[in-house]
Wavefront OBJ file of the C-alpha trace (Angstrom):
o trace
v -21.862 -55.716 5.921
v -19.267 -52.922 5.953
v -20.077 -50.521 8.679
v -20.571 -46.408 7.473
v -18.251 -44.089 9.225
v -19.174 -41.432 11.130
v -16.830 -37.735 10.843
v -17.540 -34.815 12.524
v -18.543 -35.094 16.470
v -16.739 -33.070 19.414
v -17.520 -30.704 22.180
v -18.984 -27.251 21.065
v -20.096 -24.422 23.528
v -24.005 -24.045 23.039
v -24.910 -22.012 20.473
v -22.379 -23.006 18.376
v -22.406 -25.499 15.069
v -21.547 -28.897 14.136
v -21.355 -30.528 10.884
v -21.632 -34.543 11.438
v -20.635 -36.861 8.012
v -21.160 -40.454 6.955
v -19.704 -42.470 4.212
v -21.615 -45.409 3.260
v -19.781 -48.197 1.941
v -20.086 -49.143 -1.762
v -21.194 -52.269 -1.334
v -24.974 -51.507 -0.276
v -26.771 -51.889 -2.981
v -29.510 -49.392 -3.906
v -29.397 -47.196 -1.111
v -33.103 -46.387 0.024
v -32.345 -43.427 3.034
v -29.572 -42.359 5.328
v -30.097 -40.341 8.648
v -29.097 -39.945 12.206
v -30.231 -41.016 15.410
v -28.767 -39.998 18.872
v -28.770 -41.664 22.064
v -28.394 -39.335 25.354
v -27.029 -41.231 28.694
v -29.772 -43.372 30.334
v -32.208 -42.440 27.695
v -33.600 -44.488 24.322
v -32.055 -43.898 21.164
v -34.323 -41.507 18.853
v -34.727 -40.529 15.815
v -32.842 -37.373 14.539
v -32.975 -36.582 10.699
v -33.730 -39.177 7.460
v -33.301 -38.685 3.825
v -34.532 -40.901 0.910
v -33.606 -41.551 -2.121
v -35.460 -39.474 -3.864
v -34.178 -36.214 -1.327
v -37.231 -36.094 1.378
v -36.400 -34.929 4.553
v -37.578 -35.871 7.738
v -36.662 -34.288 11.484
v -37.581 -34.611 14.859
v -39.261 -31.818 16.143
v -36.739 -31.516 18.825
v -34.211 -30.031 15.768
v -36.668 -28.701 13.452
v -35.368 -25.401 12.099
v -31.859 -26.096 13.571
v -30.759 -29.241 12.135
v -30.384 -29.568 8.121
v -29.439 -32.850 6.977
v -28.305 -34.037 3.347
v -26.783 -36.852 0.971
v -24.085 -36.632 -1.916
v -25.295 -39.374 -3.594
v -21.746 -39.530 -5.747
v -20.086 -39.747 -2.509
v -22.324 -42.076 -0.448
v -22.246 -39.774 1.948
v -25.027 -38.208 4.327
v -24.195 -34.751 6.264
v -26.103 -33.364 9.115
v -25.263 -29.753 10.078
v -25.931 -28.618 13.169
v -26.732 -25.085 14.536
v -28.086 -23.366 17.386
v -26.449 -26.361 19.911
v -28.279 -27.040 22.943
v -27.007 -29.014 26.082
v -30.196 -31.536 25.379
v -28.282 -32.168 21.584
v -25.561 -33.721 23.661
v -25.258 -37.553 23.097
v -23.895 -40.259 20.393
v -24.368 -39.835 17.486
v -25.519 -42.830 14.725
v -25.633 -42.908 11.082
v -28.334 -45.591 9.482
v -27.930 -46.312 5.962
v -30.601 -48.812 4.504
v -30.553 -50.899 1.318
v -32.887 -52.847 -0.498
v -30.680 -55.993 1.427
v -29.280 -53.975 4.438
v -29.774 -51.970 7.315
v -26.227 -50.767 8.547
v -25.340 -48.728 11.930
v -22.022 -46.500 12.413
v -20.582 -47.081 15.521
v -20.902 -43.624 16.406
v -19.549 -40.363 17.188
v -19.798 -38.399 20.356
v -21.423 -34.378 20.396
v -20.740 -32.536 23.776
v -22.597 -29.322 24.031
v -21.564 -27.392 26.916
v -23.473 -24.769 28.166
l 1 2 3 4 5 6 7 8 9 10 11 12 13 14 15 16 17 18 19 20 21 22 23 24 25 26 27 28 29 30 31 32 33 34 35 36 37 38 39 40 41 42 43 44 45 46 47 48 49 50 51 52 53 54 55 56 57 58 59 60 61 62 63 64 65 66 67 68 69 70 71 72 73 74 75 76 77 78 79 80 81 82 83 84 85 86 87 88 89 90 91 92 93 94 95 96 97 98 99 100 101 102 103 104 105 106 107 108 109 110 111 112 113 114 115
């Protein structure tokens, strides 16, 4: 399994946006959603924004009406924009990609939100 990699992390002042990226590899077959988890320090990693296949959406109430995620399918590639930054938004960032034979993590990028 060929890890995705993760664009697009940094330190923003709160407030301000953020536009995270992903690029699956090619060889995952059949790719059945992408999306983005986060893990803050000392806390559990949760679940941030999905997208299927067939373009569904699916946040965490935590971003609801701040985060937007979504896919170029020609580019196996998942984007998750970010506005309205909060300190709480600050952690590492994870892109999952799952196949009909895989379930791949990034290795992550770090978002700083500094307040």
């Amino acid at each position: 399994q060929v890890q995705p990699v993760e664009s697009g992390g940094g330190l923003v002042q709160a407030g301000g946006p953020l536009r995270l990226s992903c690029k699956a590899s090619r060889t995952i077959f059949s790719i059945i959603r992408m999306g983005w988890y986060r893990q803050a320090p000392q806390k559990h990693r949760e679940r941030v924004a999905v997208i299927t296949s067939d373009g569904s959406t699916n946040y965490a109430d935590s971003v609801k009406g701040r985060f937007t995620i979504s896919r170029d399918n020609t580019k196996n590639t998942v984007y998750l924009q970010m506005n309205g930054l909060k300190a709480e938004d600050t952690a590492i960032y994870y892109c999952n990609v799952v196949g009909i034979r895989d379930n791949v993590w990034g290795q992550g990028t770090q978002v700083t939100v500094s307040s």
